[in-house]
GUPARO-305374 format. One record per residue (C-alpha): residue in three letters; residue number from 1; x, y, z. Coordinates in Angstrom, 2 decimals. Layout:
// residues N
+------+-----+---------+---------+---------+
: type : seq :      xx :      yy :      zz :
+------+-----+---------+---------+---------+
:  ALA : NUM :       X :       Y :       Z :
...
+------+-----+---------+---------+---------+
***
This chain:
// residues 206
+------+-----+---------+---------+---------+
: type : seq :      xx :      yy :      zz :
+------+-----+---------+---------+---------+
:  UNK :   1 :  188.79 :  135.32 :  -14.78 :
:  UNK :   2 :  191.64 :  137.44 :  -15.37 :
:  UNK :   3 :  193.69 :  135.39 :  -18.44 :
:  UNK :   4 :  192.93 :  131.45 :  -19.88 :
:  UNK :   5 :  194.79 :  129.43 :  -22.56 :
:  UNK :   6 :  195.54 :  125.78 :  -22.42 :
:  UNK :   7 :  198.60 :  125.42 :  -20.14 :
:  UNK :   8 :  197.43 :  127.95 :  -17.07 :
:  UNK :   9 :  194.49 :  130.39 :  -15.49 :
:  UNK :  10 :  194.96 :  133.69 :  -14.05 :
:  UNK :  11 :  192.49 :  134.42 :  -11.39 :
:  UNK :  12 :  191.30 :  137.49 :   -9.48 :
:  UNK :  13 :  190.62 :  136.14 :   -6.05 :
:  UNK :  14 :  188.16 :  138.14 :   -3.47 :
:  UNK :  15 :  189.16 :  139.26 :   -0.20 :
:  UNK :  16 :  187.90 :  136.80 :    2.45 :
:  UNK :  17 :  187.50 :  133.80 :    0.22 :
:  UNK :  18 :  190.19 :  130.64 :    0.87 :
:  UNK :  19 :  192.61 :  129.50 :   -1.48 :
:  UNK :  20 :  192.44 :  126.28 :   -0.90 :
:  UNK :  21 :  190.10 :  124.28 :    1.37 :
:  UNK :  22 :  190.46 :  124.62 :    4.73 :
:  UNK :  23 :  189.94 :  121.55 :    7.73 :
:  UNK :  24 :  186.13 :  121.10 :    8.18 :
:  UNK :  25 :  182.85 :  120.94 :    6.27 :
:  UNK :  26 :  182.39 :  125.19 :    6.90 :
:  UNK :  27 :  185.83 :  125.41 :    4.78 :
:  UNK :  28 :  185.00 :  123.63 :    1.72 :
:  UNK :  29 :  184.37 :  127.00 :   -0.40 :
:  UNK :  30 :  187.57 :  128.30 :   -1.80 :
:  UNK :  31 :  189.07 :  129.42 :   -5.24 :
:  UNK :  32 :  190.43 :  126.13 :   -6.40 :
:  UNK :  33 :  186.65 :  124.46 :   -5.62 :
:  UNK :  34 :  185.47 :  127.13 :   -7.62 :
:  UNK :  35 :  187.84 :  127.05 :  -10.25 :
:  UNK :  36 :  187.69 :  123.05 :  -10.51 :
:  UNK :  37 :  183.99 :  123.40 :  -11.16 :
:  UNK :  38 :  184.61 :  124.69 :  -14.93 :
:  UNK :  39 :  187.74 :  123.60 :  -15.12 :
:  UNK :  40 :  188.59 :  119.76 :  -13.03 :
:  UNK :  41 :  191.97 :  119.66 :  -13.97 :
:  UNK :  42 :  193.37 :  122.88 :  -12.29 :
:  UNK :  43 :  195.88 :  122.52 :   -9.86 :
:  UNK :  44 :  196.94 :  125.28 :   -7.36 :
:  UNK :  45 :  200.55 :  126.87 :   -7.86 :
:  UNK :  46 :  200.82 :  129.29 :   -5.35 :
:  UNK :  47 :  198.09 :  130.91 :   -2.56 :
:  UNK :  48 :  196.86 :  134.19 :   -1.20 :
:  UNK :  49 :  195.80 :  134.88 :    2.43 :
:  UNK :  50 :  191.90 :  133.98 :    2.96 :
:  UNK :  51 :  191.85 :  138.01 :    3.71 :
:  UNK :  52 :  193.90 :  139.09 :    0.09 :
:  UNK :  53 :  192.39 :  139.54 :   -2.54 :
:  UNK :  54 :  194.24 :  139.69 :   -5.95 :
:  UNK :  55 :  195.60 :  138.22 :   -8.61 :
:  UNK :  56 :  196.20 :  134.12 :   -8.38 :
:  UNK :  57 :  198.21 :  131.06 :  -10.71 :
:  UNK :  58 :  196.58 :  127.63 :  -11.41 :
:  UNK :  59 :  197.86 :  125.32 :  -13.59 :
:  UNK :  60 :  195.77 :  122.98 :  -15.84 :
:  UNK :  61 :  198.60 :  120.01 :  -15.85 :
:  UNK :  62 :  201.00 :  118.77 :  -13.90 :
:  UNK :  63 :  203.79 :  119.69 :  -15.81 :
:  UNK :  64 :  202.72 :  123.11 :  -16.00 :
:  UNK :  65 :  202.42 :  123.18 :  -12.50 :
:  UNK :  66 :  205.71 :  121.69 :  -11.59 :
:  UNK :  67 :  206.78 :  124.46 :  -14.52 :
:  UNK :  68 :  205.78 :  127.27 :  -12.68 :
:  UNK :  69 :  206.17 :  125.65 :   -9.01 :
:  UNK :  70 :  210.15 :  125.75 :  -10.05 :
:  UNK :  71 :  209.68 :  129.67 :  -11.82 :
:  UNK :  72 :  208.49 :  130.56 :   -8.03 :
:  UNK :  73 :  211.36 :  128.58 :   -5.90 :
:  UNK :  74 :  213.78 :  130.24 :   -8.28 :
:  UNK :  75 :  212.72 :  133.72 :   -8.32 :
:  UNK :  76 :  211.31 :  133.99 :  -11.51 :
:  UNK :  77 :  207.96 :  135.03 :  -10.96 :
:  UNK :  78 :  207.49 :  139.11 :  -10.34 :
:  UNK :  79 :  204.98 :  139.79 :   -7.32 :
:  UNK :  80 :  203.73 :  143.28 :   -6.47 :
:  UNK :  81 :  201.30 :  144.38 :   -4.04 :
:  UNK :  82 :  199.34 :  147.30 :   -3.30 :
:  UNK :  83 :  198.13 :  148.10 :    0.29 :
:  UNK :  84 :  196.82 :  150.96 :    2.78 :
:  UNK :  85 :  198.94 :  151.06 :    5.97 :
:  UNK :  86 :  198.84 :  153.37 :    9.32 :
:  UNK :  87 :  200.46 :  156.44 :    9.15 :
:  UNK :  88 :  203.16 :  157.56 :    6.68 :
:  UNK :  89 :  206.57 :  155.30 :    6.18 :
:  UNK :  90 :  209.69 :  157.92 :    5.84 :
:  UNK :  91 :  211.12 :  158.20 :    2.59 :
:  UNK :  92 :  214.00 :  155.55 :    1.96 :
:  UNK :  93 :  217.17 :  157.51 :    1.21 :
:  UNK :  94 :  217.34 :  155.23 :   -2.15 :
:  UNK :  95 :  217.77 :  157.27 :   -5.62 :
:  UNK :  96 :  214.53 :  154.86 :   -7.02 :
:  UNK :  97 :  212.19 :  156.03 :   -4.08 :
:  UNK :  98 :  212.30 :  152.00 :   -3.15 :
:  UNK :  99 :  212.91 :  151.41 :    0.25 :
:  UNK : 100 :  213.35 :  147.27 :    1.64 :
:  UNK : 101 :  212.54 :  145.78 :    4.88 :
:  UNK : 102 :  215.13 :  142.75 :    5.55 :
:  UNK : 103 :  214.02 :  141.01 :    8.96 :
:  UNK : 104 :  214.29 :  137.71 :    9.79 :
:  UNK : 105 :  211.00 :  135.74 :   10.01 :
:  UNK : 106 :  209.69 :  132.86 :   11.48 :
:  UNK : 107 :  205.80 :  131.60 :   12.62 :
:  UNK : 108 :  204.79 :  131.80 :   16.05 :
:  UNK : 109 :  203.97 :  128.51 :   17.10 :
:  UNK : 110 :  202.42 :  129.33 :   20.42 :
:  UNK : 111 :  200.04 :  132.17 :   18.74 :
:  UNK : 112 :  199.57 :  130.43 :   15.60 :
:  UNK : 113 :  199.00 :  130.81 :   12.33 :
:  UNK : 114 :  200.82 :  134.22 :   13.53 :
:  UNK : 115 :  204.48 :  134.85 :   12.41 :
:  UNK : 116 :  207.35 :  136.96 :   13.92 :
:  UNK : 117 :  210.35 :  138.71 :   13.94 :
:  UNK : 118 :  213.18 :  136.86 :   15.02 :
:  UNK : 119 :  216.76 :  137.55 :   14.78 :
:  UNK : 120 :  218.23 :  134.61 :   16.53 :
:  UNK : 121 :  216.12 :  132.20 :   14.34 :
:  UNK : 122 :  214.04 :  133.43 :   11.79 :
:  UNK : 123 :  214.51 :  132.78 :    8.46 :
:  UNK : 124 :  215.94 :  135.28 :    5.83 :
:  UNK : 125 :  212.81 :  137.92 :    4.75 :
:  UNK : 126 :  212.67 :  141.06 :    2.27 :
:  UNK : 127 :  210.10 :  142.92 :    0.94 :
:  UNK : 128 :  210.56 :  146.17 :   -0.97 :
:  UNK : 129 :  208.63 :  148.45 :   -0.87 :
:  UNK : 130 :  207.57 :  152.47 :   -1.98 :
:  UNK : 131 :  205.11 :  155.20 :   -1.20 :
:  UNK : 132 :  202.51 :  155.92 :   -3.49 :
:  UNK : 133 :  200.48 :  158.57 :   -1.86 :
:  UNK : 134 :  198.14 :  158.91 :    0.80 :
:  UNK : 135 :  195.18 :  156.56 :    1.23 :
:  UNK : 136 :  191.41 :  157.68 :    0.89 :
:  UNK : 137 :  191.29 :  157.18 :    4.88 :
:  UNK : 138 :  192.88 :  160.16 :    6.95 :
:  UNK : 139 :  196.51 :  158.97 :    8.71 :
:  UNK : 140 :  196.91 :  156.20 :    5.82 :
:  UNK : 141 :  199.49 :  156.01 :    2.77 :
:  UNK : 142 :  199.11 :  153.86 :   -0.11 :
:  UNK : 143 :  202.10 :  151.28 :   -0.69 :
:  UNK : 144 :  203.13 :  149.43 :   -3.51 :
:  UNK : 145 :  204.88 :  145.99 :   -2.41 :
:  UNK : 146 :  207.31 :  143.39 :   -3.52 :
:  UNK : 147 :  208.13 :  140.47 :   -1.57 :
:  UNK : 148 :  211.62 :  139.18 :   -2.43 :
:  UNK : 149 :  211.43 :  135.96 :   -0.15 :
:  UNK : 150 :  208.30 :  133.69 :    0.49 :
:  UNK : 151 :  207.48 :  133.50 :    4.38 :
:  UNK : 152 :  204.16 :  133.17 :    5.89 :
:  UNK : 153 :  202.34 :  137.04 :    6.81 :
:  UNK : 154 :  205.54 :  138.17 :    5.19 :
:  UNK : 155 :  204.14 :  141.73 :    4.24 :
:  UNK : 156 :  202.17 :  142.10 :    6.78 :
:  UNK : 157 :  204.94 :  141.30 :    9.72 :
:  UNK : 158 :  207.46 :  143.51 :    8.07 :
:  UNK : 159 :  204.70 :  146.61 :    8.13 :
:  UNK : 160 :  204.09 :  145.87 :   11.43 :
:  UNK : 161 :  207.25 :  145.51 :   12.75 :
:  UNK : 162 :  208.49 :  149.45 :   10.94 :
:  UNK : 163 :  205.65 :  150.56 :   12.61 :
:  UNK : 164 :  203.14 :  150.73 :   10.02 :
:  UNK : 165 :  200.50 :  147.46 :   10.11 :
:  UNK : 166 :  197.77 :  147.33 :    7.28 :
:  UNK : 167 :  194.74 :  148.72 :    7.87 :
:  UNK : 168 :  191.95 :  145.90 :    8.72 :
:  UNK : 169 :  194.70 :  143.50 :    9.60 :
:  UNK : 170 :  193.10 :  142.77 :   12.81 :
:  UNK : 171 :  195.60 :  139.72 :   13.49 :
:  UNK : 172 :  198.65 :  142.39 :   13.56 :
:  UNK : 173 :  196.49 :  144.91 :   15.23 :
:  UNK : 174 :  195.89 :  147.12 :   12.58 :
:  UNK : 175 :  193.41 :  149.98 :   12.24 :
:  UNK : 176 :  189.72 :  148.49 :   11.66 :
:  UNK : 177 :  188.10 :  148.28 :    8.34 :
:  UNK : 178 :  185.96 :  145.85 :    6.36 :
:  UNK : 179 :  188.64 :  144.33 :    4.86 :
:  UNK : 180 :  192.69 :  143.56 :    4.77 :
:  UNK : 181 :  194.10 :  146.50 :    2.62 :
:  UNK : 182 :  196.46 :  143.97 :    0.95 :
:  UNK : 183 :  195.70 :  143.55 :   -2.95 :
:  UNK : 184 :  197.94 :  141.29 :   -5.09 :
:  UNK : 185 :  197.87 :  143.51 :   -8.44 :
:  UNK : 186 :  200.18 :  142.03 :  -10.02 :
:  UNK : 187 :  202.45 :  139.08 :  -12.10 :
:  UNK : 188 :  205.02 :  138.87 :  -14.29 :
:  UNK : 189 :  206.32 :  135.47 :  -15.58 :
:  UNK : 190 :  207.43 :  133.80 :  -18.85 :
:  UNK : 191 :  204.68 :  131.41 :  -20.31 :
:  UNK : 192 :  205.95 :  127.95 :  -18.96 :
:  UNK : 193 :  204.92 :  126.32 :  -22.22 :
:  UNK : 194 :  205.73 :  129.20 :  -24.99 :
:  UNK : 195 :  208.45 :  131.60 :  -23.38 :
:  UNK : 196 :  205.99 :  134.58 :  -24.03 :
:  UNK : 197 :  206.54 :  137.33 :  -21.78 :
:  UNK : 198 :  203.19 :  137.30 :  -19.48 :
:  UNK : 199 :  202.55 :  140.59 :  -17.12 :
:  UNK : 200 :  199.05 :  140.65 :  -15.45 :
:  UNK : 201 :  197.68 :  143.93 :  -13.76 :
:  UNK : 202 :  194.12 :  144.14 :  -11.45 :
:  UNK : 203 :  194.19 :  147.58 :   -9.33 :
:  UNK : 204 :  192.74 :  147.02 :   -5.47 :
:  UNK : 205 :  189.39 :  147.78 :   -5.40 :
:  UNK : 206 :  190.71 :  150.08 :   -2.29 :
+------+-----+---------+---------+---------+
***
């Protein structure tokens, strides 16, 4: 448990753990089971890939959850990830060090629950995104992350696709680990209920 009051939770999700239940009896264990188990009247806002692990919204009413369902379609929740990716990006030519990936996406039906580029008709995609240093592994740089659109695999398409895939993303054919470098570490929102400026950090155990 990252933050509590009466209106919302702030959770620190594992790597490899769902979000939400899955189809079948072998799926039932996820966050929001968890989370419902102390607290019955949380309701899911937003979700993390079963292989992320980071930071994660619930609501405890429906009109906080409609509250911040609406700050998320409109842009008003702050996202950043951190993750370890193949090789080293080159530097953006950007004054801020911030370099942004804008390629269309759209899922792969045929290869599902894959997604891929697609120019002719993918939907509108950017992430932003900046070096941080090299990663403990030889050949790997440390990322930060900021998705500015919503799609499915988003940040991990958009690596792949510059050449750079997340290491232990074997979907995307990254390089093997024990885990999906991809760490959501952190949120900044107002307080749907009070206005208070909210800004929650948890570093990647990576």
């Amino acid at each position: 448990m990252v933050h509590e009051d009466a209106h919302l939770l702030v959770l620190d999700k594992p790597a490899g753990l769902l979000s939400v239940p899955g189809r079948g009896a072998d799926k039932a264990d996820c966050l929001a089971a968890r989370v419902r188990s102390r607290w019955p009247e949380a309701l899911v806002v937003h979700r993390l890939d079963q292989a992320t692990s980071g930071l994660l919204l619930m609501a405890r009413s429906p009109a906080t959850q409609r509250a911040l369902g609406d700050a998320f379609a409109n842009r008003r929740v702050a996202k950043r990830y951190e993750a370890l990716v193949a090789g080293a990006p080159d530097a953006p030519a950007s004054d801020d060090g911030w370099g942004e990936i804008d390629l269309p996406l759209i899922v792969d039906w045929p290869n599902r629950p894959r997604s891929k580029v697609d120019h002719a008709t993918g939907k509108p995609s950017r992430t932003r995104w900046r070096a941080l240093g090299p990663g403990a592994a030889p050949g790997t740089t440390r990322l930060a992350l900021e998705p500015l659109t919503g799609r499915s695999h988003q940040l991990r398409v958009h690596l792949l696709a510059i050449g750079h895939p997340i290491v232990g993303d074997a979907l995307y054919g990254g390089p093997p680990a024990a885990r999906l470098m991809l760490h959501a570490c952190e949120l900044r929102l107002e307080h749907p209920a009070t206005g208070q400026a909210l800004h929650f950090v948890r570093a990647p155990e990576f």
